[in-house]
C-alpha positions, 0 to 999 in steps of 0.5 A: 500500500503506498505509505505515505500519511495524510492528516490523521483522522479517525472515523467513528465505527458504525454498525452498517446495514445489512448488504445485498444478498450478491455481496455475501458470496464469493465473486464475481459471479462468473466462470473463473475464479472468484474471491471469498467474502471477509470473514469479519464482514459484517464488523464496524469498520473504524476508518484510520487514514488514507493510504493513497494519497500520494499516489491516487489511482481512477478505481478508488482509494486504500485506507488504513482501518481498523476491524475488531482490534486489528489494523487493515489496509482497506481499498474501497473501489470506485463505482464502475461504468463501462465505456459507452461504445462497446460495438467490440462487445459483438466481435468478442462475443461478450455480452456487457455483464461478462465485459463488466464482470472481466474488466470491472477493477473491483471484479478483476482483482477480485479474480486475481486474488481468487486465483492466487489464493487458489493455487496456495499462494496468497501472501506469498506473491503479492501482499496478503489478501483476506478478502472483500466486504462492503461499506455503507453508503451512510459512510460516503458523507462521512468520509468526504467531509474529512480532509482527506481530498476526496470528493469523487467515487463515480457513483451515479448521479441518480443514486444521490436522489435516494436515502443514503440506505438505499444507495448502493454499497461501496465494494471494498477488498481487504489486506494486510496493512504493509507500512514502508516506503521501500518499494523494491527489494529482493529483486530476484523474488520480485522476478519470480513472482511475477513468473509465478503469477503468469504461470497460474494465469494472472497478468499485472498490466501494471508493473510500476514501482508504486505497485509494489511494497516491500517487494511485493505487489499490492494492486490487481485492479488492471488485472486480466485472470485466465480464463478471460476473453480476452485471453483466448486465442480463438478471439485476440490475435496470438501474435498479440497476446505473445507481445504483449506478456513479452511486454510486461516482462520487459517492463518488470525489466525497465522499472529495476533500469529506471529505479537505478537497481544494478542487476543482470537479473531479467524477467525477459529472456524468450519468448513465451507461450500464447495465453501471456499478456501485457497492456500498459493502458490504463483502459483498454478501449480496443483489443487490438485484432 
């Protein structure tokens, strides 16, 4: 999580409404893998600091919390609304809930996670994730009354017409809070875990250094999961999809250059297998076929 502290403020805990049936089990609600609510869900939530103001990002904002005594970092997401133009939706044959469902940043974390923790390999890859859980809307008031600079979640604009309580809840993704301002560390490690994550099926499409902490990676929210449409060689181009995992490898490479790491280490070598990809496009608006 990025570290650096903002103006310190503590938010009351409250006891928040109940949560909509389809935020009580494990998502998203697709074929794929999916990730486990939070075991302490539905415990007040006390709100602490905010961890993302120095480095901002479009799909929401990390807190530093507290749940039942102990600290967390908490990313509450923004709401998502897909482009308006989505005439790539009929070459994909993808109906717009499969598009929400793979590109939604909350959802494709969601997935990352679901897969990492699948294959045994949570906190062991990237920073460790406990799961996700919702916040009441009754706290976006709060929230942006503090000084804390935020005055934005993408919420839509008729929601603001209903009662706080029947607005929709804010999805949030839960993990071990990591306070440190080093970044990149134990490069080879850093090397192999990305290899790890490409080998089970997750692709980054951000490898940056304020992705990392400590040497892990703390942010999914670009992620594309196997299986995913846009992952299969039947509908992008393979040649593409080789590219463009060379690609991440070689950013992993660029980002140790640029930070003034010395090292023969590489994550790029060869080339690999189709079902590999990268994009540094913040929203991938084409597919590139």
């Amino acid at each position: 999580m990025p570290t650096k502290r903002s103006k310190q403020s503590i938010l009351p805990s409250q006891k928040r409404p109940p949560v909509p049936m389809e935020l009580h089990r494990p998502l998203p609600d697709c074929d794929g893998p999916k990730l486990n609510v939070f075991e302490h869900h539905k415990e007040a939530v006390q709100f602490v600091e905010l961890l993302s103001a120095e480095t901002p990002g479009e799909d929401g904002h990390v807190f530093e919390v507290v749940i039942r005594s102990k600290r967390y970092a908490l990313k509450m997401f923004n709401f998502y609304e897909p482009p308006d133009d989505l005439d790539d939706l009929d070459q994909l044959g993808l109906s717009r809930e499969a598009y929400i469902s793979e590109l939604d940043p909350f959802y494709a974390e969601c997935r990352a996670y679901g897969c990492i923790e699948k294959n045994q390999l949570n906190g062991q890859v990237a920073v460790q994730c406990h799961g996700y859980m919702a916040v009441s809307a009754e706290r976006e008031t709060e929230l942006m009354a503090l000084p804390f600079d935020i005055d934005e979640w993408n919420r839509p604009a008729e929601e603001y017409e209903l009662p706080e309580a029947k607005r929709q809840p804010f999805r949030a993704i839960v993990k071990k809070l990591v306070r440190s301002r080093k970044r990149l560390c134990r490069v080879a490690q850093m090397r192999d875990d990305l290899l790890a994550l490409h080998k089970i099926g997750v692709y980054v499409r951000d490898i940056r250094e304020d992705n990392y902490v400590l040497g892990k990676l703390v942010d999914f929210s670009l992620a594309w999961t196997a299986p995913h449409s846009l992952l299969d060689p039947n509908i992008r181009s393979p040649q593409l999809i080789n590219a463009e995992i060379e690609g991440e490898l070689l950013d992993f490479d660029r980002m140790l250059q640029e930070a003034g790491i010395r090292t023969r280490l590489k994550a790029f070598s060869e080339p690999h297998q189709v079902g590999r990809l990268r994009s540094t496009v913040k929203k991938p608006d084409r597919f590139g076929f």
